[in-house]
Every structure is written in structure tokens, then in C-alpha cells.
N, CA, C and O atoms as a MOPAC input file, in Angstrom:
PM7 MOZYME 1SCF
protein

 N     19.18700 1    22.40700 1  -104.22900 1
 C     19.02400 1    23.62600 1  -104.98600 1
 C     20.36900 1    24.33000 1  -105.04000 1
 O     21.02500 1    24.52100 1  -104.01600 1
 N     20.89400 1    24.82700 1  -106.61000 1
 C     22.05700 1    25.24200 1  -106.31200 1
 C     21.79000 1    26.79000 1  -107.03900 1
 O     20.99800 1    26.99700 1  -107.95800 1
 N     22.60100 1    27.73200 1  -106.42500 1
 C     22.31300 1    29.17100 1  -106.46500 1
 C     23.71600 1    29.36100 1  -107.05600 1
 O     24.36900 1    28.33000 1  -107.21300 1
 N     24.16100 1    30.29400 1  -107.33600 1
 C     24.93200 1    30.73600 1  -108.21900 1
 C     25.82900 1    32.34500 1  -108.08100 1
 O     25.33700 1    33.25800 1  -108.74500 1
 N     27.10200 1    32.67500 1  -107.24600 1
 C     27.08800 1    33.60300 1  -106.91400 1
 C     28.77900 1    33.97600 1  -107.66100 1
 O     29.49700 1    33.33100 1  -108.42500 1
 N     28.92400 1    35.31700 1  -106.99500 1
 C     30.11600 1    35.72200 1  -107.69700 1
 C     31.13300 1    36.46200 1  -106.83500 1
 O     31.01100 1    37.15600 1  -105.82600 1
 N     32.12000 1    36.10400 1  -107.53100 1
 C     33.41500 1    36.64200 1  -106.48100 1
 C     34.91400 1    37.43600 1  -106.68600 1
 O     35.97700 1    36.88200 1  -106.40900 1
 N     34.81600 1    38.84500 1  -107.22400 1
 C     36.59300 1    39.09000 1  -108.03600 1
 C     36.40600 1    38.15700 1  -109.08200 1
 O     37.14300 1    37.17500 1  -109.16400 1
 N     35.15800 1    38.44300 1  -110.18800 1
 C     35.50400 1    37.57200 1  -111.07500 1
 C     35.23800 1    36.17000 1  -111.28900 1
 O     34.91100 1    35.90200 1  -112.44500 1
 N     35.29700 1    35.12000 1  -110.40700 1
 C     34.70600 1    34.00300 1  -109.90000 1
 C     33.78600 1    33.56700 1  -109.84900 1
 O     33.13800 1    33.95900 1  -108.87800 1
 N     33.05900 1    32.50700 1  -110.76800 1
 C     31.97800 1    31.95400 1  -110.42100 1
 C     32.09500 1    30.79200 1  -109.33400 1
 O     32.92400 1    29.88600 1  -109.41600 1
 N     31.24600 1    30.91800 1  -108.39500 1
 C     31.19400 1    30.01200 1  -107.60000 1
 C     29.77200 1    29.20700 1  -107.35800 1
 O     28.83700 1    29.84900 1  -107.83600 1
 N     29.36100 1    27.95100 1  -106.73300 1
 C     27.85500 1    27.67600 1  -106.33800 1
 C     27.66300 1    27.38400 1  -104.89600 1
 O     28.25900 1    26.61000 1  -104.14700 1
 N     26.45900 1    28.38600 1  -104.65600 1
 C     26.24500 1    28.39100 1  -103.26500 1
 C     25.58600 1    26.71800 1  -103.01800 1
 O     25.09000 1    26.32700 1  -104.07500 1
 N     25.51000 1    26.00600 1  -102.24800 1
 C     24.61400 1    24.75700 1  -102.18200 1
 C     23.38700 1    24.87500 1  -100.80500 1
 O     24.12700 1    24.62000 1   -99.85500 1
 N     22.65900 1    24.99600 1  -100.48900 1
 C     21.92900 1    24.75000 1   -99.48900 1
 C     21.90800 1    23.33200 1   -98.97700 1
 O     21.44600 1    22.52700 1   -99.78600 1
 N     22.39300 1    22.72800 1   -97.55500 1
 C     22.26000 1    22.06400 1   -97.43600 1
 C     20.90200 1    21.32500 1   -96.36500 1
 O     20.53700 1    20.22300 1   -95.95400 1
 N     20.51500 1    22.77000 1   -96.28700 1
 C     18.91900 1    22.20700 1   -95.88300 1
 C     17.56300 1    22.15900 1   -96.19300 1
 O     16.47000 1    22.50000 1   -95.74000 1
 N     18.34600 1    21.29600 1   -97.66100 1
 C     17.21200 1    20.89100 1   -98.46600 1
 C     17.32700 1    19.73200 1   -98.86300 1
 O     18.47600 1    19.31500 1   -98.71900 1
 N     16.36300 1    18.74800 1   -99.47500 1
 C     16.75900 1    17.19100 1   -99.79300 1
 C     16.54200 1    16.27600 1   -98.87800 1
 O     15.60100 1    16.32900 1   -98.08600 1
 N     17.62800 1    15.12000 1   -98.93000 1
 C     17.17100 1    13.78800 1   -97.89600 1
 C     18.49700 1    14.25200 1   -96.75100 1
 O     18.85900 1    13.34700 1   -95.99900 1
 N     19.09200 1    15.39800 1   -96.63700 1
 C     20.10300 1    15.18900 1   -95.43800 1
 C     19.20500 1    15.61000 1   -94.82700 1
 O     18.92200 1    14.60000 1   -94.18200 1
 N     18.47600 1    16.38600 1   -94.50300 1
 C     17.93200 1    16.90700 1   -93.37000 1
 C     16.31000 1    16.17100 1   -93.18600 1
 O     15.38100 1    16.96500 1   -93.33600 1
 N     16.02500 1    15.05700 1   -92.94800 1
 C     14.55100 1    14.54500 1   -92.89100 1
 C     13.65200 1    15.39400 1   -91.37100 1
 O     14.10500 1    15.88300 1   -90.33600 1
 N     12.74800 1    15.29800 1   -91.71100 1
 C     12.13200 1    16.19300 1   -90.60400 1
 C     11.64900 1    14.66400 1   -89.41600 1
 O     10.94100 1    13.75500 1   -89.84900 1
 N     11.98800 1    14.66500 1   -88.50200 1
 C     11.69000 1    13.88500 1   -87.74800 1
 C     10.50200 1    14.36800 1   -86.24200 1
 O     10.81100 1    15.38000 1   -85.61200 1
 N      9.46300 1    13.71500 1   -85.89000 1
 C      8.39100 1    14.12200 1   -84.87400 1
 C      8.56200 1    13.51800 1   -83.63700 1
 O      8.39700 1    12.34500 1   -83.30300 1
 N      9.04600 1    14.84100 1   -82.77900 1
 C      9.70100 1    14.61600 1   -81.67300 1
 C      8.53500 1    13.74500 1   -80.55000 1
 O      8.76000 1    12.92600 1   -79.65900 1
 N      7.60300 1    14.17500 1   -80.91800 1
 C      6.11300 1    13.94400 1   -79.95200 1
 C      5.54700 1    12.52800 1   -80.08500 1
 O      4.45300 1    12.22700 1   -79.61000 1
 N      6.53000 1    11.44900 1   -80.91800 1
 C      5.54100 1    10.35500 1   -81.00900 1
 C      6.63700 1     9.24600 1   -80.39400 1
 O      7.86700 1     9.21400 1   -80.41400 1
 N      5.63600 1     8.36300 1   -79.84600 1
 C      5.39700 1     7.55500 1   -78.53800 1
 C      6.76800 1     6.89700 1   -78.81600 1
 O      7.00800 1     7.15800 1   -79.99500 1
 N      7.70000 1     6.22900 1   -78.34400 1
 C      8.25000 1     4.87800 1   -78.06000 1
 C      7.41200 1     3.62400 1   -78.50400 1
 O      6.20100 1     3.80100 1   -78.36900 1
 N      7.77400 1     2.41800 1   -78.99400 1
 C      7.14600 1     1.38500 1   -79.19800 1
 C      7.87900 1     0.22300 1   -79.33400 1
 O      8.99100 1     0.19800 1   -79.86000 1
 N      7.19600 1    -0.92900 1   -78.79700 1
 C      8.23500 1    -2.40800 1   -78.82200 1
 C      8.18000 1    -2.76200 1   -80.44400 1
 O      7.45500 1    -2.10500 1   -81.18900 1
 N      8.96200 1    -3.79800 1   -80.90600 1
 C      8.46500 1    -4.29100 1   -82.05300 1
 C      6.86400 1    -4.39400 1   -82.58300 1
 O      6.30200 1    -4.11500 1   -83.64300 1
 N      6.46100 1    -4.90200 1   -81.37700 1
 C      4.97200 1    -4.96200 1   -81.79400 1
 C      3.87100 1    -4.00100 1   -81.50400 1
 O      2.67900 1    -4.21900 1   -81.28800 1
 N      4.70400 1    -2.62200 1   -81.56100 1
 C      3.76100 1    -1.25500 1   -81.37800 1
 C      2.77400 1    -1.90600 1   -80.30600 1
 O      1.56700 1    -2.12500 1   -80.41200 1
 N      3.55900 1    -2.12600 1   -79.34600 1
 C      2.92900 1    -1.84200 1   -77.82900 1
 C      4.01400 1    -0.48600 1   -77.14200 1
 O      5.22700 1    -0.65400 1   -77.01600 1
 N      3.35500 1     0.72700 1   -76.78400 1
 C      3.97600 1     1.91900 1   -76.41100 1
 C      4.75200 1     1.66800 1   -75.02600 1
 O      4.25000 1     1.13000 1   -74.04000 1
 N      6.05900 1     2.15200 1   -75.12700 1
 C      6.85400 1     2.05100 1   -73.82100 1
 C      6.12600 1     3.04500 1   -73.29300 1
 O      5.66600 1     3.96500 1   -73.96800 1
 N      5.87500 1     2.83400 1   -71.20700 1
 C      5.23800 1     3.70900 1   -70.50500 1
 C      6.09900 1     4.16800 1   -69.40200 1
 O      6.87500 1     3.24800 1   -69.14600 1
 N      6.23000 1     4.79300 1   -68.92900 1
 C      7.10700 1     5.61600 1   -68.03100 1
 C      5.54100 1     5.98100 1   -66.80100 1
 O      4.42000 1     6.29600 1   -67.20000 1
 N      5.80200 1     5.87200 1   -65.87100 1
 C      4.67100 1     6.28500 1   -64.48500 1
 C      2.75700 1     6.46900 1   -65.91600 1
 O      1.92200 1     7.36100 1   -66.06800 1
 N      2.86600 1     5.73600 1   -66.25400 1
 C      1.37500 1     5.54000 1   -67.07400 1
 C      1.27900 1     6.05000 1   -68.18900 1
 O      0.39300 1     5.78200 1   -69.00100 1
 N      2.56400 1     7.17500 1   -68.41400 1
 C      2.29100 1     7.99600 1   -69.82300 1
 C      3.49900 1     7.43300 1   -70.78200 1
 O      4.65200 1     7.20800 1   -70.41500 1
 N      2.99600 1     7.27300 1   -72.00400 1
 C      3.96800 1     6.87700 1   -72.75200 1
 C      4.73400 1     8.02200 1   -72.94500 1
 O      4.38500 1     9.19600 1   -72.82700 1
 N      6.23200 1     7.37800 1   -73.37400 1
 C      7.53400 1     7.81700 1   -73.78800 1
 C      8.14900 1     8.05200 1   -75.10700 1
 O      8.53100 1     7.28800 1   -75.99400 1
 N      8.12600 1     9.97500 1   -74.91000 1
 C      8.06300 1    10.49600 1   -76.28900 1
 C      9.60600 1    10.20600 1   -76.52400 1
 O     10.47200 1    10.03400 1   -75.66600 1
 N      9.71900 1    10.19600 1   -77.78200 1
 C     11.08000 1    10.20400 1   -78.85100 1
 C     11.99500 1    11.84800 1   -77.86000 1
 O     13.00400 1    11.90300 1   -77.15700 1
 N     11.18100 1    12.71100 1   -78.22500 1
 C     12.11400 1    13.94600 1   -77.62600 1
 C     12.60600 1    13.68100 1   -75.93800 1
 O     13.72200 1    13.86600 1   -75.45200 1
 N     11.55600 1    13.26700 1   -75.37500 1
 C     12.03200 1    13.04800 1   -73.85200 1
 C     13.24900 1    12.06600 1   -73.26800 1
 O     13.89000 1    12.15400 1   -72.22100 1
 N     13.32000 1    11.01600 1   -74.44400 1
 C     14.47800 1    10.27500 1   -74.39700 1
 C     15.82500 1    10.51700 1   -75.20700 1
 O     16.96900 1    10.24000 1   -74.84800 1
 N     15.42700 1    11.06300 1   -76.30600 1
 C     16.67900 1    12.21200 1   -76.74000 1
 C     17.60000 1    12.94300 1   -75.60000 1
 O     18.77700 1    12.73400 1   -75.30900 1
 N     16.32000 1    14.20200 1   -74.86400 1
 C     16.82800 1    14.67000 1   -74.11600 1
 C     17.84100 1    14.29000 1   -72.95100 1
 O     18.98900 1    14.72400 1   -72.85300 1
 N     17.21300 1    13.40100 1   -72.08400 1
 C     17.73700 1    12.48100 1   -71.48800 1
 C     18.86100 1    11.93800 1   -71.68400 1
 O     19.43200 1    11.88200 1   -70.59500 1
 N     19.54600 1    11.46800 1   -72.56300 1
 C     20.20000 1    11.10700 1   -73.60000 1
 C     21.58400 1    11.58100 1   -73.72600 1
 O     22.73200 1    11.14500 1   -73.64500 1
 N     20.76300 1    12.99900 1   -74.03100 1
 C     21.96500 1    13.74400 1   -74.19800 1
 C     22.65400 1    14.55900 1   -73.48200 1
 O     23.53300 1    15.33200 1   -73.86400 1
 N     22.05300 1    14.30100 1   -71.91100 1
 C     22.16300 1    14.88400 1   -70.74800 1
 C     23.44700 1    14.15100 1   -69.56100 1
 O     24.09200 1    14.54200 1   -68.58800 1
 N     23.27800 1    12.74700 1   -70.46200 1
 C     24.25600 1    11.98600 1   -70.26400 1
 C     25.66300 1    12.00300 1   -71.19300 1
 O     25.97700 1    11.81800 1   -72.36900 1
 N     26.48000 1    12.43700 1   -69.57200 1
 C     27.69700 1    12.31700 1   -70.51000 1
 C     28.29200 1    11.01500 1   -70.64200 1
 O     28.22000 1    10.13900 1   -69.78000 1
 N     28.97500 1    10.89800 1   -71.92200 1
 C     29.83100 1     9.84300 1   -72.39200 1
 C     31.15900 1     9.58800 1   -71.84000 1
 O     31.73300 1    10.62900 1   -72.16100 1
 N     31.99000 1     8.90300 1   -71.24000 1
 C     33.15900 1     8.57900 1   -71.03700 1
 C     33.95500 1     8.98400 1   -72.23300 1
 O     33.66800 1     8.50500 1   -73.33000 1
 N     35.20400 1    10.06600 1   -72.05800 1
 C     35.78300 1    10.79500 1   -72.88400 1
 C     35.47000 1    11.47700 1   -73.59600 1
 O     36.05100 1    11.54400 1   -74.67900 1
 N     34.11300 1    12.50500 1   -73.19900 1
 C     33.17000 1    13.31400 1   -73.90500 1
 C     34.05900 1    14.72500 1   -73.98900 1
 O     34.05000 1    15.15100 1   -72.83400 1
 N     34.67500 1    15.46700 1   -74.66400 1
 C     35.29200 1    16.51700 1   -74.46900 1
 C     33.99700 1    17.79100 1   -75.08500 1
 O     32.80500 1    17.57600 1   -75.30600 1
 N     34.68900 1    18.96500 1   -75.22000 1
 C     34.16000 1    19.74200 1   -74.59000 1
 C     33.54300 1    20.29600 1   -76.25800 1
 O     32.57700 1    21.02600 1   -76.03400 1
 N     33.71200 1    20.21700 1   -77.30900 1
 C     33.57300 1    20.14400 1   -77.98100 1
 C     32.51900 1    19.28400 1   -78.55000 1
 O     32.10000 1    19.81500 1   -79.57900 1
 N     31.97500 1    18.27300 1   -78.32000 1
 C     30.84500 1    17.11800 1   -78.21600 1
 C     29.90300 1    17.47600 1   -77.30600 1
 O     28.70500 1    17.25100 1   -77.48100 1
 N     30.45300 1    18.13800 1   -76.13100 1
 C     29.63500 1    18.69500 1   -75.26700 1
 C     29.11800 1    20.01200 1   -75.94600 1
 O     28.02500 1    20.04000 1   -75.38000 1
 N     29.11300 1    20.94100 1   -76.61700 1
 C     28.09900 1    21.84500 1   -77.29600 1
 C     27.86600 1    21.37600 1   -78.27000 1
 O     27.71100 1    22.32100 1   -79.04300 1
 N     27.71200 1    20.37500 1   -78.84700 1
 C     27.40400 1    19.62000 1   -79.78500 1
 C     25.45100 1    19.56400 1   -79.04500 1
 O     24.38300 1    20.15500 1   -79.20500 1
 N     25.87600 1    18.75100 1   -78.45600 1
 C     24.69300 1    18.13500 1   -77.40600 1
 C     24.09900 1    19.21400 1   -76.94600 1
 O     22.93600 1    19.08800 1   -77.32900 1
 N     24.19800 1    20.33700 1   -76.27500 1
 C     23.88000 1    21.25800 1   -75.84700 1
 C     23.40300 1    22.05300 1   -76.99500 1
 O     22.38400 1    22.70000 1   -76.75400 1
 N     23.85000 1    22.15600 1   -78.09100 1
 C     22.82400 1    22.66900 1   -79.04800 1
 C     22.19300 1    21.91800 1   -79.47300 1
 O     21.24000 1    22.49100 1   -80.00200 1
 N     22.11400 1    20.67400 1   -79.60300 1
 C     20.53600 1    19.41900 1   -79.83700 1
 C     19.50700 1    19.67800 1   -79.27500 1
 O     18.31600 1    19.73100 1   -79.58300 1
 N     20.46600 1    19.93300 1   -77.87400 1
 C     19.32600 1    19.77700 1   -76.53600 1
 C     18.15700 1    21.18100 1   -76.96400 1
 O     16.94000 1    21.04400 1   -76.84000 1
 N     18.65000 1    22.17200 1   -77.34800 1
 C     17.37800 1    23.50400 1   -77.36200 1
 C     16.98100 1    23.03600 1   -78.35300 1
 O     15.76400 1    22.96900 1   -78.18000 1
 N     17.32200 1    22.47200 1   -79.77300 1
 C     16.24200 1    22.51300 1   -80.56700 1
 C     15.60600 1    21.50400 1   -80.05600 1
 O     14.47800 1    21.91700 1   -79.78400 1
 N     15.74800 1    19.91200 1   -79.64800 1
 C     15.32000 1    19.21100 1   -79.27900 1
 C     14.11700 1    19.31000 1   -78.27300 1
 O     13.24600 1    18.46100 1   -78.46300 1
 N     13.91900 1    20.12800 1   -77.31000 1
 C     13.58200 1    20.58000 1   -76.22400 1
 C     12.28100 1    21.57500 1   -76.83300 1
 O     11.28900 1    21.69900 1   -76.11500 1
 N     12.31100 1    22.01400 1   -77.67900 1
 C     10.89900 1    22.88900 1   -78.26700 1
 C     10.14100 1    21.77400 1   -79.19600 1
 O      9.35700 1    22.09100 1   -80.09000 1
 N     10.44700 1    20.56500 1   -78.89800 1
 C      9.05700 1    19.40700 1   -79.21000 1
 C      8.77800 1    20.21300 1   -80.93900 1
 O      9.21600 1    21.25500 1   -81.42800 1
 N      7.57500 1    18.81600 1   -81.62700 1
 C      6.86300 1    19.03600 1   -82.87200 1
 C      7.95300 1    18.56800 1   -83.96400 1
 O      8.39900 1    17.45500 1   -83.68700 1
 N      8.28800 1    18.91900 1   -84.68800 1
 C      8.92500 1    18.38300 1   -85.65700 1
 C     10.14800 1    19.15000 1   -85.83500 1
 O     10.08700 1    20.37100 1   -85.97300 1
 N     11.77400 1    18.22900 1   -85.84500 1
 C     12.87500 1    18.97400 1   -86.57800 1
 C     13.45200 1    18.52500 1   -87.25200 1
 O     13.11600 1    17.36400 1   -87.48900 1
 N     14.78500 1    19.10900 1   -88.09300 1
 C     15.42700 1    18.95400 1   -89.16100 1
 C     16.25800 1    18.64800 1   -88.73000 1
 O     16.79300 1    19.59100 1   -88.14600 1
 N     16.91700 1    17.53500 1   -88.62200 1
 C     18.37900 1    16.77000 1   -88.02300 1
 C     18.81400 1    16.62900 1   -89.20300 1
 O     18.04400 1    16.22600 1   -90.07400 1
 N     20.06100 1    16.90900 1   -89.47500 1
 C     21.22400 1    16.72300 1   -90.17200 1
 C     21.80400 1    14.74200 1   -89.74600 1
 O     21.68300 1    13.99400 1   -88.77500 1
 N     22.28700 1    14.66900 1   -90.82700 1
 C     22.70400 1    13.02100 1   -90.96400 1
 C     23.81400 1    12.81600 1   -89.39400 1
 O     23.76800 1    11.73000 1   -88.81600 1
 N     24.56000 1    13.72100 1   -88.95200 1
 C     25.73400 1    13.99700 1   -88.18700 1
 C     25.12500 1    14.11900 1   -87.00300 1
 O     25.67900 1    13.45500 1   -86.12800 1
 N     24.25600 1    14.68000 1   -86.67900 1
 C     22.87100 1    14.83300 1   -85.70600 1
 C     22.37700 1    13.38000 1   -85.14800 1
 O     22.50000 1    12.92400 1   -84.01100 1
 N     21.82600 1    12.84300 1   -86.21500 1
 C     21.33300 1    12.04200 1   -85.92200 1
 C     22.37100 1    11.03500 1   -85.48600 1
 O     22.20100 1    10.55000 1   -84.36800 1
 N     23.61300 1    10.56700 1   -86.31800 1
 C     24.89200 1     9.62900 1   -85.98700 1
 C     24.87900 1     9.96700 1   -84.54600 1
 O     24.40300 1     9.12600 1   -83.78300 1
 N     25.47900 1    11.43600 1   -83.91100 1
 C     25.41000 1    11.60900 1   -82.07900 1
 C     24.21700 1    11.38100 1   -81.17600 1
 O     24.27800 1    10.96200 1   -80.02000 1
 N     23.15100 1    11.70300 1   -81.83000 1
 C     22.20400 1    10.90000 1   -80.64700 1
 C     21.75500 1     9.70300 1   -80.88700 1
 O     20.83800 1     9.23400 1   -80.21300 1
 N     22.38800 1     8.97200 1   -81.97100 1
 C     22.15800 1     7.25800 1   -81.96800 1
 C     23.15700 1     6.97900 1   -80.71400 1
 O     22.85500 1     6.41500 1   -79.66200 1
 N     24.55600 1     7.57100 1   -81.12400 1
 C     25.72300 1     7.34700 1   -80.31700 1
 C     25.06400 1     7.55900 1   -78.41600 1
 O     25.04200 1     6.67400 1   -77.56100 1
 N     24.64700 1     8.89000 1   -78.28100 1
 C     24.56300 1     9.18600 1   -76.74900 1
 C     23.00300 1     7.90700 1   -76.37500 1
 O     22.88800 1     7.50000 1   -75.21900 1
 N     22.09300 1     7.48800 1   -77.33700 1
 C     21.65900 1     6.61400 1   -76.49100 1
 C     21.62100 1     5.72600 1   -76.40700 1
 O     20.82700 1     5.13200 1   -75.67700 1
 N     22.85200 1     4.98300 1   -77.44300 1
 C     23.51300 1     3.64400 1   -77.17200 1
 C     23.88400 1     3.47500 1   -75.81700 1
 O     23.71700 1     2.39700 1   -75.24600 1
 N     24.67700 1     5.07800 1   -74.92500 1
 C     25.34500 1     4.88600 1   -74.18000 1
 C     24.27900 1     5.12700 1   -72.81600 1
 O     24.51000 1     4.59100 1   -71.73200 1
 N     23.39700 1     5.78500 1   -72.99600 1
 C     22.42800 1     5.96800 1   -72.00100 1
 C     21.31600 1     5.20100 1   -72.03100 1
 O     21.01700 1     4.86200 1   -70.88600 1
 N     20.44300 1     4.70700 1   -72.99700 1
 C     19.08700 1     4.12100 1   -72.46400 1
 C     19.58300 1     2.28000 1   -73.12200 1
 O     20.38100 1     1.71200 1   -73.86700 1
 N     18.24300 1     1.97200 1   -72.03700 1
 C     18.13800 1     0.34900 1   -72.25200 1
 C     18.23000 1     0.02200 1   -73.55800 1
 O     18.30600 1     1.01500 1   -74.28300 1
 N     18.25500 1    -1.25000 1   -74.24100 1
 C     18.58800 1    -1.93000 1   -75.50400 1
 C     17.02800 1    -1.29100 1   -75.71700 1
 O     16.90200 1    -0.19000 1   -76.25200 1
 N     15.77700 1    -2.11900 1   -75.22700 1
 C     14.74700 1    -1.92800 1   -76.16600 1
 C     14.21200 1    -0.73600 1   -76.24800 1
 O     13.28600 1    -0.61200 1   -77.04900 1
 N     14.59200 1     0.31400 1   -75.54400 1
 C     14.46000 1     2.03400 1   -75.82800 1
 C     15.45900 1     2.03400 1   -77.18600 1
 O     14.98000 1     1.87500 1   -78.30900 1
 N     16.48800 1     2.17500 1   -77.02300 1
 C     17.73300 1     2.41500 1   -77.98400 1
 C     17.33100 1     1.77500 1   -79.43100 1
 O     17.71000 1     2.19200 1   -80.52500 1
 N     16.70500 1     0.96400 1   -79.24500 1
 C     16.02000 1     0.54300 1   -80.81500 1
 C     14.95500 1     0.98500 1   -81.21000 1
 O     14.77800 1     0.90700 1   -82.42500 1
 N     13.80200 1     1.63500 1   -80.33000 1
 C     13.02100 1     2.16600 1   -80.45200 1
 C     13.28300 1     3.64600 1   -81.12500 1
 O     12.76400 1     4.10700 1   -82.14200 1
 N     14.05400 1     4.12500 1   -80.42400 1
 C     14.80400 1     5.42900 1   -80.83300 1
 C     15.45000 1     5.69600 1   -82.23600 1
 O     15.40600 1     6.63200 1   -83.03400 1
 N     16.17700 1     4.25800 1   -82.19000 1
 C     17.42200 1     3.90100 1   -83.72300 1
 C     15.60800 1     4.08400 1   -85.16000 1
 O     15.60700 1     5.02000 1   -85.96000 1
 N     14.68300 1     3.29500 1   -85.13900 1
 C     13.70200 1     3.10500 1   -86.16800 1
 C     13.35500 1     4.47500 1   -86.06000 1
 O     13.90200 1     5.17600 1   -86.91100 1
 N     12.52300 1     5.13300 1   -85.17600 1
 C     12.45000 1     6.44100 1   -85.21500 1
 C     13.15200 1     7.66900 1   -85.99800 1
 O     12.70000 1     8.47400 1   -86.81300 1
 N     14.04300 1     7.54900 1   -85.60500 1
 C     15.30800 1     8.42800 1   -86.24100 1
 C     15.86800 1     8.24900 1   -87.63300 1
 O     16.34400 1     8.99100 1   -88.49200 1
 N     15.63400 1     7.06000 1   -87.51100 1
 C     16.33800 1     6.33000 1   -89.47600 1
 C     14.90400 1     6.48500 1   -90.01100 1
 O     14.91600 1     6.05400 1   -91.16400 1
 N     13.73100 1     6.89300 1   -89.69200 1
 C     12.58300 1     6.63500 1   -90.98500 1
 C     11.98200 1     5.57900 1   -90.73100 1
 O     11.10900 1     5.16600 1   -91.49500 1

């Protein structure tokens, strides 16, 4: 959606960018699963998408500066109030990245389908 504003004369266009396919709404609350939608279980309860995010991103990266670090730290609160959010494409690229580096292969793919749709 593009809006239309003015400036000394200047037309300019505002753009919203949280609207469209950058921002897909993704559901923090649903399970982990192998290829063959058998649910990963953690002590008997399956393993939500947000709980391994979190996790995730709790782990720091080798040469994580400090800057990447509130990156993560602002994931982490929206992340952390569960149900459904709006990740930005850049969003999603860093927590593919932090749980490449933190969880097992067949979590980390579980996570990767999740996140891509």
C-alpha cells in the first residue's frame, strides 16, 4: 500500500512495509515434526516452534557482537508472547542463522519448513 505525502513542496511515497509477503505471519505454538509428522518430544510434551526459537537465540554465536545481540534480544520479547507473529524476511534469515548454530540437524529443519511456509 503506498500513501502519498508532502514535503517543502515535494512529493514523496510513504511505503508500509508491513504489509504483503515480507512480513508472513508465522504460529509460534505449533509442534516440531520429523519428515513424517511424527512430533519431536522433549520430557513427553512436544516441542513448540517458539520454545526452540527462544532457545536459539539465547545462544550466542562465535563473533556475535553487540549489535546482533539486540537484534536477538528484540526477537526474543516478541517471540516469547507465543500465538502468531510478523517476522520480517531479515528476522527470519537470523533465526535460521542462530539455530543452525544451536539446535540438532533434525530440529534445525524442522524449524527451517516452519519458518519458510
Amino acid at each position: 500500500m503506498h500513501k502519498f505525502g508532502y514535503l517543502q513542496g515535494f512529493t514523496y511515497i510513504l511505503v508500509n512495509d508491513n504489509e504483503g509477503d515480507n512480513m508472513p505471519k508465522i504460529n509460534l505454538d505449533q509442534a516440531l515434526t520429523n519428515r513424517n509428522g511424527v512430533e519431536f518430544k522433549e520430557g513427553g510434551a512436544p516441542v513448540e516452534l517458539g520454545s526452540s526459537l527462544l532457545f536459539a537465540l539465547e545462544h550466542k554465536s562465535e563473533g556475535q557482537n553487540m549489535q546482533e545481540s539486540m537484534k536477538c534480544y528484540k526477537l526474543r520479547k516478541l517471540i516469547f508472547s507465543g500465538g502468531e507473529v510478523d517476522l520480517a524476511s531479515e528476522d527470519i534469515t537470523l533465526l535460521k542463522t542462530k539455530c543452525h548454530d544451536a539446535l540438532a540437524q533434525p530440529a534445525f529443519f524442522a524449524v527451517v519448513d516452519l519458518l519458510e511456509g
